[in-house]
C-alpha positions as CSV (number, residue, x, y, z in Angstrom):
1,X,-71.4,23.7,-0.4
2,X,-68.0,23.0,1.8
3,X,-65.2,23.2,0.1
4,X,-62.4,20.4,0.4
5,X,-60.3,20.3,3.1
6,X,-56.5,21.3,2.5
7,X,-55.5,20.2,6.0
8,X,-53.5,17.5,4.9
9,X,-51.5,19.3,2.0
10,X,-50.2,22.3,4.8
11,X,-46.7,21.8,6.0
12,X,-45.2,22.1,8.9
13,X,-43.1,25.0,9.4
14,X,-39.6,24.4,12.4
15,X,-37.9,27.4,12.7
16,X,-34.9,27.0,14.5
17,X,-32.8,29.6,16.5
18,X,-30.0,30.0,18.6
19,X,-29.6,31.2,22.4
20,X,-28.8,34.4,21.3
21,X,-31.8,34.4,19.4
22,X,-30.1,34.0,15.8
23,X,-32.1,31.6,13.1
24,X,-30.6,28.8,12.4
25,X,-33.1,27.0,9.7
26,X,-36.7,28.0,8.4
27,X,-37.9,24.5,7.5
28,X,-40.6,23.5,6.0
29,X,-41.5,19.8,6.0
30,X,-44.4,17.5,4.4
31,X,-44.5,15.6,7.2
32,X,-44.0,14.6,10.6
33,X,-40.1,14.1,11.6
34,X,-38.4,13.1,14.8
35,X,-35.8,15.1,16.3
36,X,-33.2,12.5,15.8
37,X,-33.6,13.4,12.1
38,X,-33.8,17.5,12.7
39,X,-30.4,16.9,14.3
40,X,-29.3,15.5,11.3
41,X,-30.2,17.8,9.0
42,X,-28.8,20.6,10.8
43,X,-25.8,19.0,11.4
44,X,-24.1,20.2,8.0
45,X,-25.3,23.9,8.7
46,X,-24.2,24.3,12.0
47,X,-20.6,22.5,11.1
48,X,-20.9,19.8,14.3
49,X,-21.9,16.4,14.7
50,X,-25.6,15.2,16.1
51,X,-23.7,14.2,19.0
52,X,-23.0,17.9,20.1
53,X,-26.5,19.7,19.6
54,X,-29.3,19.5,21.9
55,X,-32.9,20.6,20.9
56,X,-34.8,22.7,23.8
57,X,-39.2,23.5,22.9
58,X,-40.3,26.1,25.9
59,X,-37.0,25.4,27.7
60,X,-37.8,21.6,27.7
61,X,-35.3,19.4,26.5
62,X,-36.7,16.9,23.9
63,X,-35.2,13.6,23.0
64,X,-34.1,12.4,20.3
65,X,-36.7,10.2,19.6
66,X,-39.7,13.0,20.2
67,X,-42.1,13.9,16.9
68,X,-42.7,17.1,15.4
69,X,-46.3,17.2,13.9
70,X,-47.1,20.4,14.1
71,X,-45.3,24.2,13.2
72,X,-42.9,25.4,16.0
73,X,-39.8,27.3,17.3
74,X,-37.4,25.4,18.6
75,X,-33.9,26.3,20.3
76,X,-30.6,24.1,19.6
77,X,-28.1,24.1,22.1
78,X,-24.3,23.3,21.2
79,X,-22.6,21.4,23.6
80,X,-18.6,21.5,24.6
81,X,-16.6,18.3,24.5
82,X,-16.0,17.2,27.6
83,X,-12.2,16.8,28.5
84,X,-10.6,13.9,27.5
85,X,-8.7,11.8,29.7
86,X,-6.5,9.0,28.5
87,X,-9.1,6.6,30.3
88,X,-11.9,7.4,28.3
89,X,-10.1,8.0,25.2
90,X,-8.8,4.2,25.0
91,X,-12.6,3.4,26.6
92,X,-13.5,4.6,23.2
93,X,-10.8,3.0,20.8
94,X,-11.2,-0.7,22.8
95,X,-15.3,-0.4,21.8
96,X,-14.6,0.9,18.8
97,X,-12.4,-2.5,18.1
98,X,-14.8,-4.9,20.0
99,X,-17.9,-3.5,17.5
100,X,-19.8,-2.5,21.4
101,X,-21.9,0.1,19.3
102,X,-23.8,1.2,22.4
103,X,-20.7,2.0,24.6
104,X,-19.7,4.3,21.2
105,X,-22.6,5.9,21.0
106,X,-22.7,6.6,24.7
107,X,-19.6,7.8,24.3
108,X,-20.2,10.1,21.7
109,X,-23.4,11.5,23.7
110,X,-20.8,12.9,26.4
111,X,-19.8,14.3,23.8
112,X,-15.9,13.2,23.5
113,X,-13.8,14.3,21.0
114,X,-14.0,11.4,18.7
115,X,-10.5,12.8,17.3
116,X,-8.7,12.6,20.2
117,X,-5.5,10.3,21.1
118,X,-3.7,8.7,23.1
119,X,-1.6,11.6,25.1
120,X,2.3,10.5,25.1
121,X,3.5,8.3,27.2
122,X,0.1,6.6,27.8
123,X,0.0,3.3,27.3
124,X,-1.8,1.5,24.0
125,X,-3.6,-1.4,24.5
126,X,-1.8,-4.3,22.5
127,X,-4.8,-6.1,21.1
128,X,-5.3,-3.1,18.4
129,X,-2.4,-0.6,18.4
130,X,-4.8,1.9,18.2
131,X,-4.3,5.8,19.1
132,X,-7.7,6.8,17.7
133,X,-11.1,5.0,17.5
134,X,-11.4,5.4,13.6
135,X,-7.7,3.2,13.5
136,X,-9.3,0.8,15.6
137,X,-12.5,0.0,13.7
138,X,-11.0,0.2,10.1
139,X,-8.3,-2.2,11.6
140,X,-11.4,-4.5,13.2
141,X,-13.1,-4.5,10.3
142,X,-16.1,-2.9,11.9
143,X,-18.4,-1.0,9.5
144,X,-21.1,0.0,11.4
145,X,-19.2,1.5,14.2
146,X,-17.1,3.8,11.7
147,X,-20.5,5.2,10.2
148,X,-21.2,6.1,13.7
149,X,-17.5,7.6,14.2
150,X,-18.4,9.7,11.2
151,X,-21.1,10.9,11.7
152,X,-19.0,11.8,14.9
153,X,-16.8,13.9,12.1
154,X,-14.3,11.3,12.5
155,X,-11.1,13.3,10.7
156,X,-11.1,10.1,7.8
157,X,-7.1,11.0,7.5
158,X,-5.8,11.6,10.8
159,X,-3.2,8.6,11.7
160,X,-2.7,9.7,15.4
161,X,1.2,9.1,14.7
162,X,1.3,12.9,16.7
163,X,1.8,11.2,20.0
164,X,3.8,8.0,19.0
165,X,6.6,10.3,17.3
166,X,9.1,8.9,20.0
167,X,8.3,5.6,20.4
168,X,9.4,4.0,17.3
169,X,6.4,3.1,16.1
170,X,3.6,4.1,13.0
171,X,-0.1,3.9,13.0
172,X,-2.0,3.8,9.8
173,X,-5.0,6.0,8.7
174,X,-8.7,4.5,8.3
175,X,-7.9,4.1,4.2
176,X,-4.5,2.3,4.6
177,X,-6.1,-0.4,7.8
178,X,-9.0,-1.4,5.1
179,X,-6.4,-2.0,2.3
180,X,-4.4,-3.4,3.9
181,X,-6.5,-5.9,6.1
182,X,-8.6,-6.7,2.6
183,X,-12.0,-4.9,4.0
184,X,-13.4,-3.9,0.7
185,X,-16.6,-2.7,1.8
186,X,-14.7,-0.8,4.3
187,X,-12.4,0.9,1.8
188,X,-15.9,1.8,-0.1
189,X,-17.0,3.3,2.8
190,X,-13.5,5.2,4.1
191,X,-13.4,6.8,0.6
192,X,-17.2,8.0,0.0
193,X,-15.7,9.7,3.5
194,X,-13.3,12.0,1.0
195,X,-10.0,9.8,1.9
196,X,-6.9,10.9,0.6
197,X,-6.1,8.0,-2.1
198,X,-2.6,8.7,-1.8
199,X,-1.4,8.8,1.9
200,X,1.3,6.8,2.8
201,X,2.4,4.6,5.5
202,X,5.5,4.2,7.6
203,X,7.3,2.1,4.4
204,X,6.2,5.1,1.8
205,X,3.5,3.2,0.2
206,X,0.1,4.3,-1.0
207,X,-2.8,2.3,-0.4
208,X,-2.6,1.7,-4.3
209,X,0.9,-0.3,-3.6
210,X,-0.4,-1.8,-0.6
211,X,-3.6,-3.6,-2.6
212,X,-1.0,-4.5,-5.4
213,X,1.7,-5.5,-3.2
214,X,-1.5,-7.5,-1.5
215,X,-2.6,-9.4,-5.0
216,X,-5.8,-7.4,-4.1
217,X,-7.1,-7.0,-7.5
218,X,-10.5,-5.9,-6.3
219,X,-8.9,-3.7,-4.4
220,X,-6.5,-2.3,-6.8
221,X,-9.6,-1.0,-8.9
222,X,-11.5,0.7,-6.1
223,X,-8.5,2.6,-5.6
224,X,-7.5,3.1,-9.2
225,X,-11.9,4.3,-9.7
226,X,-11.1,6.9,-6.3
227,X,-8.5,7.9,-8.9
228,X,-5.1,6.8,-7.2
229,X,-2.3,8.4,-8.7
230,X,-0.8,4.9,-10.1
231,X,2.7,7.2,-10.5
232,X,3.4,7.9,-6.9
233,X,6.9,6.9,-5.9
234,X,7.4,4.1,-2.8
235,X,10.6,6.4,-1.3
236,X,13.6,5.0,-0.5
237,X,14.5,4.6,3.2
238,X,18.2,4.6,2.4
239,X,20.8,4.9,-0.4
240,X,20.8,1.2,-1.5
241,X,17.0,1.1,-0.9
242,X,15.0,1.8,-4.4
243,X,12.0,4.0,-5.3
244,X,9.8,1.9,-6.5
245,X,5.9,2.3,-8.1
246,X,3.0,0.3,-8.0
247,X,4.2,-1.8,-10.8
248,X,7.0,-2.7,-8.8
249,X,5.0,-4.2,-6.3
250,X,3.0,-6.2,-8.6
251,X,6.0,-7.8,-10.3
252,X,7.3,-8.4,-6.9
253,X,4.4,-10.3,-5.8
254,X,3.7,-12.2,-8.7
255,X,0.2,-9.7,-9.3
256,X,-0.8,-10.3,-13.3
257,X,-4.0,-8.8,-12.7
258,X,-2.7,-5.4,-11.1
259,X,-0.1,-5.4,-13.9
260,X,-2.4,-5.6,-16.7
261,X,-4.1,-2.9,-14.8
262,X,-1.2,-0.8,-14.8
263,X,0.1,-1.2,-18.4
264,X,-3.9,-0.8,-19.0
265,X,-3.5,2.7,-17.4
266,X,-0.6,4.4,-19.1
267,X,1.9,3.1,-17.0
268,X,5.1,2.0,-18.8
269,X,6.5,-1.8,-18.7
270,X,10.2,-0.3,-18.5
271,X,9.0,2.6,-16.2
272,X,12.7,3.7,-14.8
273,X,12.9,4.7,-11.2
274,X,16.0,2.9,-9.9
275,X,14.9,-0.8,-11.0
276,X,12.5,-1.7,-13.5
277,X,9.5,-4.1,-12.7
278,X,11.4,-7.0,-14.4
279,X,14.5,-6.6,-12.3
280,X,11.9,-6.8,-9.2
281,X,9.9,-10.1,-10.8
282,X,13.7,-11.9,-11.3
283,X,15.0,-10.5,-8.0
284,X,12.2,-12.0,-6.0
285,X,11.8,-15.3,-8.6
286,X,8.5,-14.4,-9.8
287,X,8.2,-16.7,-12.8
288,X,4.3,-15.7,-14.1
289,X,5.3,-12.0,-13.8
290,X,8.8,-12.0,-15.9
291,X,7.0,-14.2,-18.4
292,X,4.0,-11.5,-18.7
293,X,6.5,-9.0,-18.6
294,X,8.3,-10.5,-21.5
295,X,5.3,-11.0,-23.5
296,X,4.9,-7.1,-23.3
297,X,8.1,-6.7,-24.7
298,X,10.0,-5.5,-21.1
299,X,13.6,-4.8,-21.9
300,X,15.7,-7.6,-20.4
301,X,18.9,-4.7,-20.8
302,X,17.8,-2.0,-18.6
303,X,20.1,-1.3,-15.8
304,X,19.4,-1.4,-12.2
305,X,20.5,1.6,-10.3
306,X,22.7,-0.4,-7.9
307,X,21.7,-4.1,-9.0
308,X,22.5,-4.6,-13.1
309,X,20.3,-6.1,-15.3
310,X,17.4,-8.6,-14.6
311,X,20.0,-10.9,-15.9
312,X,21.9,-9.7,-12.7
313,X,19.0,-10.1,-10.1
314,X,18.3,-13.5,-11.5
315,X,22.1,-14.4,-11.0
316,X,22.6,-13.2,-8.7
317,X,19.8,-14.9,-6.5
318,X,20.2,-18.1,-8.4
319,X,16.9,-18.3,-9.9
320,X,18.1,-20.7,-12.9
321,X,14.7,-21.1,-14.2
322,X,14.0,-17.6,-14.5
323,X,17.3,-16.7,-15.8
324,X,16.7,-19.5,-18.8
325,X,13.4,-17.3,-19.7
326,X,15.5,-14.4,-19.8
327,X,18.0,-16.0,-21.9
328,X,15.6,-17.2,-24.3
329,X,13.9,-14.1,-25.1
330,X,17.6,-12.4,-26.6
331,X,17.5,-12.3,-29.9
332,X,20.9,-13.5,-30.7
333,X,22.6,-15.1,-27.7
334,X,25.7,-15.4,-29.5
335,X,26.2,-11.8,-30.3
336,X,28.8,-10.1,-29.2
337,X,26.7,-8.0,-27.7
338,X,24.8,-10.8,-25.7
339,X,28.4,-11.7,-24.5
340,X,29.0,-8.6,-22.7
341,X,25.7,-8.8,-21.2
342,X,25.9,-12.6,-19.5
343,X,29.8,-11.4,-18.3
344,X,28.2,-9.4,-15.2
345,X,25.8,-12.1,-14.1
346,X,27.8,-14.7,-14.2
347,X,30.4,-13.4,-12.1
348,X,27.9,-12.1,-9.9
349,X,26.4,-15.6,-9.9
350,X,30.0,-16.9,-8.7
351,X,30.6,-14.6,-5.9
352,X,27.1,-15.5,-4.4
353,X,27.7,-19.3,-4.7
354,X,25.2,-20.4,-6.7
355,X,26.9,-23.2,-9.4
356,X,24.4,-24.1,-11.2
357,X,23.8,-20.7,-12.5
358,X,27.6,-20.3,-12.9
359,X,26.7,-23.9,-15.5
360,X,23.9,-22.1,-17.2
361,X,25.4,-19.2,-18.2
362,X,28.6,-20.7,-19.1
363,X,26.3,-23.0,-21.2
364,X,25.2,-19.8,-22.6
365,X,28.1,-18.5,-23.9
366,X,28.8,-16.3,-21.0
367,X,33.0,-15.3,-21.0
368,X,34.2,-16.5,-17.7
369,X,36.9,-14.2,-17.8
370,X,37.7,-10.9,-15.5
371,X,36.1,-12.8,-12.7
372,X,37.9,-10.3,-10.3
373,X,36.4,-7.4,-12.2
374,X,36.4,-4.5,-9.9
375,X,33.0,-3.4,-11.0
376,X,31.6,-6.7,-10.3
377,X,32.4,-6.9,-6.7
378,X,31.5,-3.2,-6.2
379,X,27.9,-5.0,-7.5
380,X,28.4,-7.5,-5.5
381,X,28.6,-5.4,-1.9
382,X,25.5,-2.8,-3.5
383,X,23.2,-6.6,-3.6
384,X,24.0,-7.1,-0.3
385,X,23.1,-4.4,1.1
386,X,20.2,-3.7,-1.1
387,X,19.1,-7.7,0.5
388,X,20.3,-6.9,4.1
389,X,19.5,-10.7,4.9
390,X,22.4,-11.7,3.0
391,X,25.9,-12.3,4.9
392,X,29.3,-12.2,3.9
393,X,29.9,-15.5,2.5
394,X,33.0,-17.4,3.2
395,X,34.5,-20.2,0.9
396,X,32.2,-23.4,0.6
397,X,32.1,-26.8,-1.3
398,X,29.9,-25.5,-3.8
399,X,32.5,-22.2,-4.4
400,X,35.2,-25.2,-4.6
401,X,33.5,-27.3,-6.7
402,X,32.5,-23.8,-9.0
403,X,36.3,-23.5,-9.5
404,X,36.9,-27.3,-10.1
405,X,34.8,-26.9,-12.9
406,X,35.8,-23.6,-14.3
407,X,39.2,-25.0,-14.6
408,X,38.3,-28.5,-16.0
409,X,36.0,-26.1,-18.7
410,X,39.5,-23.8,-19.1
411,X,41.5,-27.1,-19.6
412,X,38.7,-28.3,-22.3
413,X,39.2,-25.2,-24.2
414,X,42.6,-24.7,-24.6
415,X,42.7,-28.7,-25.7
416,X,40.2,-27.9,-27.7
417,X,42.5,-24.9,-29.2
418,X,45.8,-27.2,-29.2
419,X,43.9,-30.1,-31.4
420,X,42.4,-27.1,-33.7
421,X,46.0,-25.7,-34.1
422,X,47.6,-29.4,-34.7
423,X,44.5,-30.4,-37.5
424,X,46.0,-27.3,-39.1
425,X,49.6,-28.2,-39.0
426,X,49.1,-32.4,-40.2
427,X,46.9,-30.3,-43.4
428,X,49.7,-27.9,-44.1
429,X,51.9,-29.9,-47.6
């Protein structure tokens, strides 16, 4: 009686060695595979891309597209890059941006370095801004071409910035083109890559403050699950400038979502740097976010490095509607204390022309006296140059029409005073 075949349950044995005749991998496999996919799986052993390794059976060269079904030696052969010329290197970045997958991966096969940039001085084409290929397809949103660029071994944080040193200008890494173009499927992928989550670009900003800065929610919590440090400081570019964090962006762009993310995540509402996210929301007249803010109980005191209070911003940029909200949320605006604190915006409030603030906090009890405070106008120049948009402002109607009605208020007063006083003297026996 025969016994039953075992044909089918033997496996194929690849051995693969080296020219000097080292081993490279004893393989096994239960079934037939393609040389394509040998490649592959050698790839993380030998430390180089697909794109450099040739496979050679009996000194013939097989392609990639060639079966083994049956045990064998084989022979890889690892290929130099071939040197890179700025021609081919922006052949690579412009069909890296127009998605051309074949020219890539003909490219590639050369090999080329697919890490290689613009040399200086060379001219970038203006339709991408691209030094390397990996800028150009994260910034061209085009997925399938960066899997091929990694599986190049596409460095994921190289920025190419290297070459443009002298030229004034700043090219973002893979991570920071996805965020900041909105490619979430393309962030996905740029991180799984081992992206640094906390890079920076030319402004100081993570990805993290880009998405936030963006309104990106989505966004924001990819980042904040590739564990972004939510803490990193945006640094200043100059002495009036202000380190900011994530939270800072979101109030500045009006973001509830990425705040209640933040606060969700340990982060402090009154987190000090140099400005608090509440002075950000006033300065930039982000009504939803000082209103959030204030429902989380954000301290409407806290000083500004250079700008004073919220109270300040909000003065200071004549955001009345705002300012009202802040207003509202002291406890006692009568105070004395609450005195003190409207004296700085409202004098900041007249020195940047804005009336109708100068009303409201009047209105509010503010003491429109020491106008000429010395402080205040040291304020006053730090706000301008913290908003370098703003110029030096010269006497207007609305500046003479302030002072018409700060004296006409002044007048009111003191009649006000003289009829107190004379009510006093007709009672007197």
């Amino acid at each position: 009686m025969k016994r039953p075949s075992t044909h089918k349950n033997e496996k194929i044995r690849v051995q693969v060695y080296t020219g000097a005749g080292n081993l490279v991998a004893d393989l096994r496999l239960h079934e037939a595979t393609t040389i394509r996919k040998l490649i592959a799986r050698l790839a993380p052993d030998l430390g180089v891309s697909r794109f450099r390794q040739k496979i050679l059976r009996n000194t013939r060269l097989l392609d990639d597209d060639d079966e083994i079904r049956k045990s064998t030696h084989l022979q890889v052969v690892l290929l130099n890059y071939i040197p890179t010329s700025a021609k081919n290197i922006r052949r690579l970045i412009d069909a890296s941006f127009e998605d051309s997958e074949s020219e890539v991966e003909e490219l590639l096969c050369k090999p080329q370095d697919v890490n290689a940039s613009m040399p200086r001085g060379a001219k970038v084409n203006n339709a991408n801004g691209a030094t390397t290929a990996l800028q150009a397809a994260a910034s061209a949103n085009n997925t399938d071409i960066l899997k091929l660029l990694f599986q190049a071994h596409a460095d994921v944080n190289r920025n190419g910035n290297d070459r443009t040193r002298t030229q004034q200008t700043f090219v973002d890494a893979a991570l920071l083109e996805a965020v900041a173009g909105g490619f979430h499927s393309l962030t996905q992928l740029v991180l799984e890559a081992r992206a640094d989550p906390n890079q920076r670009n030319d402004q100081g900003r993570t990805p993290f403050n880009v998405a936030c800065h963006n309104n990106d929610e989505k966004m924001a919590t990819t980042l904040l699950m590739a564990r972004s440090d939510v803490h990193t400081r945006h640094e200043p570019r100059n002495e009036y400038d202000y380190e900011t964090t994530a939270l800072c962006a979101c109030a500045s762009t009006n973001c509830i979502s990425g705040i209640k993310l933040l606060l969700g995540s340990s982060v402090h509402v009154d987190g000090q740097l140099n400005a608090t996210a509440l002075w950000y929301a006033a300065w930039h007249g982000r009504t939803e976010a000082v209103e959030f803010l204030l429902e989380q109980r954000a301290d409407t005191e806290k000083h500004a490095l250079h700008g004073g209070t919220a109270l300040c911003a909000a003065a200071f940029q004549g955001h009345d509607s705002i300012l009202r909200k802040l207003i509202a949320n002291l406890c006692d605006v009568e105070s004395e204390a609450a005195v003190r604190l409207f004296q700085e915006p409202l004098q900041l409030a007249m020195w940047s022309d804005n009336p109708d603030t100068v009303k409201l906090l009047l209105d509010a009890k503010a003491n429109a006296t020491g106008v000429k405070n010395n402080t205040s106008v040291g304020r006053m120049h730090q706000l301008q140059l913290y908003q370098s948009t703003v110029e030096v402002r010269t006497p207007t109607l609305d500046r003479l029409r302030l002072y018409q009605y700060l004296q006409e208020r002044q007048t009111q007063a003191q009649a006000a005073t003289a009829s107190r006083n004379l009510s006093g003297q007709e009672q007197e026996p």
